[in-house]
N, C-alpha and C positions, 0 to 999 in steps of 0.2 A: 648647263649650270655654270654660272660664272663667279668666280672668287677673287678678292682680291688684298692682300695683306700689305699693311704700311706698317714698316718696322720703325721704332724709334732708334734703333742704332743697325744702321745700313752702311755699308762701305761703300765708297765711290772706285771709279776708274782707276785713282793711281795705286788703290789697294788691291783690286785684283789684277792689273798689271805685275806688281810686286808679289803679287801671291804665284802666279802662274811663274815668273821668273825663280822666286824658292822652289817650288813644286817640280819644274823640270833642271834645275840645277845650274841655271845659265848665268856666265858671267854678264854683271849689268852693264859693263863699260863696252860687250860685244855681243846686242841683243840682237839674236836672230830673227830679223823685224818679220818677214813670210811666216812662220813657223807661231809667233808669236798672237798676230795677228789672227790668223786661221783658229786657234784656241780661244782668244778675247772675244771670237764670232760666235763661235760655241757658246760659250756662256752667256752670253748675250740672248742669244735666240732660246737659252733654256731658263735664261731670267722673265722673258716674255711669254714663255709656254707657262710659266706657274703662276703668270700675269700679276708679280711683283711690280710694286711701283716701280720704274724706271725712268730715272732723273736723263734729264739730256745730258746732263757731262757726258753718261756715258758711249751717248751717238756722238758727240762732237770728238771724245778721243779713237773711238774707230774710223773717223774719218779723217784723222790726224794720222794714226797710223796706217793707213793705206796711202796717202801721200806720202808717208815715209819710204813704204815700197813701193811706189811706185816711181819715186827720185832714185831708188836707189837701184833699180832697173835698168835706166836711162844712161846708156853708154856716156862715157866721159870723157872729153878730150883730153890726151896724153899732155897739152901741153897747162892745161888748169889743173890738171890731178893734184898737184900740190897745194895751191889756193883755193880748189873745193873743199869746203867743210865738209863733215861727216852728216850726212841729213839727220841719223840720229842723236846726234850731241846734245840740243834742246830737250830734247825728249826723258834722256840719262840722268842731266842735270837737272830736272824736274824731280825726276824722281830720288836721287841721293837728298835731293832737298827734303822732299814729304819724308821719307824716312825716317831721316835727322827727326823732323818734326813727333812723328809718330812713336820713335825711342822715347823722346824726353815726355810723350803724354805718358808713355807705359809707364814710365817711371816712376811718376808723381801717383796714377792710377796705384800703382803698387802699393807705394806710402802710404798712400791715404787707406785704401783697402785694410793694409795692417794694422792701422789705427782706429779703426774701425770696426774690427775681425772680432766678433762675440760670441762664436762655435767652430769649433773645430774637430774634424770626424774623428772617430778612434783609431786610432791606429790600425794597419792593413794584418791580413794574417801573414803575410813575411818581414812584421813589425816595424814596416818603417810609416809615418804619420802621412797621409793624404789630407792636403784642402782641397775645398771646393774653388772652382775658379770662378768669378765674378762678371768673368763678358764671354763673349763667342764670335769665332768668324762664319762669318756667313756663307763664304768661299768655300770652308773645308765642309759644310753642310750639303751646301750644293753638290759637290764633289763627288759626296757619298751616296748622295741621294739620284746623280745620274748611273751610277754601279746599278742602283736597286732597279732604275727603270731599265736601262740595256739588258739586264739579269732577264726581268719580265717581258721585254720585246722578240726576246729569243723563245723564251717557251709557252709564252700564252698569248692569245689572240681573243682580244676584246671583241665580244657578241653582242652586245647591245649597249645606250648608256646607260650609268645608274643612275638612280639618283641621293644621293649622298649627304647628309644634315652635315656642314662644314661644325655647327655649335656642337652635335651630340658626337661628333668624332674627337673634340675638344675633351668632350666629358671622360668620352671613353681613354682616350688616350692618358690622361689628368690619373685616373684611377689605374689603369697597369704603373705607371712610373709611383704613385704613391704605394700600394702595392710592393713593388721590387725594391722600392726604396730609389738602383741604382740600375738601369736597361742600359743593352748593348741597342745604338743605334740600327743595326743590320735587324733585329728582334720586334722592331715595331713594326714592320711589314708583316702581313702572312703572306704563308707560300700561295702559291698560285693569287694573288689577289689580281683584279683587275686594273690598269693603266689609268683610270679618273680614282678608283679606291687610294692609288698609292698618293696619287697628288692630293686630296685631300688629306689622309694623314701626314705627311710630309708639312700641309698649311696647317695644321691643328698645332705640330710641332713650332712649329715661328710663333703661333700667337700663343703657346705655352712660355716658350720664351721671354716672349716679348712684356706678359704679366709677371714674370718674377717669380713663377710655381715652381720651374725648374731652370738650372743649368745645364752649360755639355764641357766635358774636359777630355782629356787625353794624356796616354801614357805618356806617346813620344807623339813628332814633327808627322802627320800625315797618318798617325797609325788607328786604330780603333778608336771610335768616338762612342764616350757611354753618357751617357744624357741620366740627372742625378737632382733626386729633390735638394728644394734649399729649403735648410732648417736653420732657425737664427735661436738664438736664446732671450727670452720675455723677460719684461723689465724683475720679472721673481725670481728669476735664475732658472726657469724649467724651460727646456727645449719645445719650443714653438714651431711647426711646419705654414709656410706660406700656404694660402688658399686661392 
């Protein structure tokens, strides 16, 4: 069975490059190009396995970055050492650029969100006020969602294929988050499920996304991801739930 999900908001290369550099903690002026690289492959090869559209940026920046290790390999004569540029330097400076860029979209994303904002949840039971957040990284989804399959590679071993209605896992998925109101990402798997079970619910998750049914937000930077209906308020003032 074959799936295949086009997101309307998908990050390119210099976002998960930047993502993997916050996530392992690396200063960007001294990016440990081997280390970095070997990671950007990962994900790549687990963006392919859930047979997400994949834009060529992001073969042409893996192949950028392996020329970067692979210059930077390449013994150097002691007497250019100092007129050798750094092979990464282009690459650094790319990226403080897109950054710059991507703050000042937050930014404005923010503003406008605010002025826009016509619900907002009740307050938490340790009485401080939670919104809902408005976008999602894809990055930190992935992330979470490779935990769930290494989890199930370990203890269970796929006996046959399924076969799996990608729409009616949609359905099903649609109705636990309305239901809970507010799912712990780790919660939408069942235990033992099988290797194609997980990746279909994992697609049903994107294209819940992707309609506007639900959001994902986070306490902190990397930490629990709870995936949370959006409710707006209708033009009568009574709270409306997306369908």
């Amino acid at each position: 069975m074959e799936y295949q999900v086009r997101l309307q908001q998908f990050e390119g290369p210099l976002d998960l490059l930047l993502f993997l550099i916050k996530k392992e903690e690396i200063n960007i002026y001294d990016i440990p190009i081997a280390q970095i690289t070997q990671q950007y492959l990962e994900y790549i090869r687990l963006l392919e396995f859930l047979n997400l559209e994949l834009a060529g940026e992001f073969l042409v920046m893996a192949a950028s970055l392996m020329r970067i290790k692979a210059r930077m390999l390449l013994p150097v004569n002691p007497e250019d050492a100092e007129e050798e540029e750094d092979p990464r330097t282009a690459l650094v400076q790319q990226l403080l650029e897109y950054q710059r860029f991507k703050q000042a979209a937050s930014d404005l994303e923010a503003m406008e969100y605010q002025r826009r904002l016509l619900y907002v949840r009740p307050e938490s039971e340790d009485g401080e006020s939670a919104e809902v957040e408005c976008s999602y990284n894809l990055f930190e989804l992935i992330t979470a969602f490779k935990k769930v399959l290494d989890k199930a590679q370990v203890r269970y071993i796929e006996v046959r294929p399924e076969e799996i209605s990608l729409e009616a896992r949609i359905e099903s998925v649609k109705g636990r988050i309305a239901e809970a109101g507010s799912l712990a990402f780790s919660d939408l798997f069942e235990e033992g499920a099988g290797r194609m079970d997980l990746v279909v619910t994992f697609l049903a998750l994107l294209e819940i996304l992707k309609s506007g049914f639900a959001t994902v937000r986070q306490t902190k930077p990397f930490g629990e991801i709870w995936i949370q209906r959006i409710v707006t308020e209708s033009p009568s003032g009574r709270a409306q739930e997306n369908s």
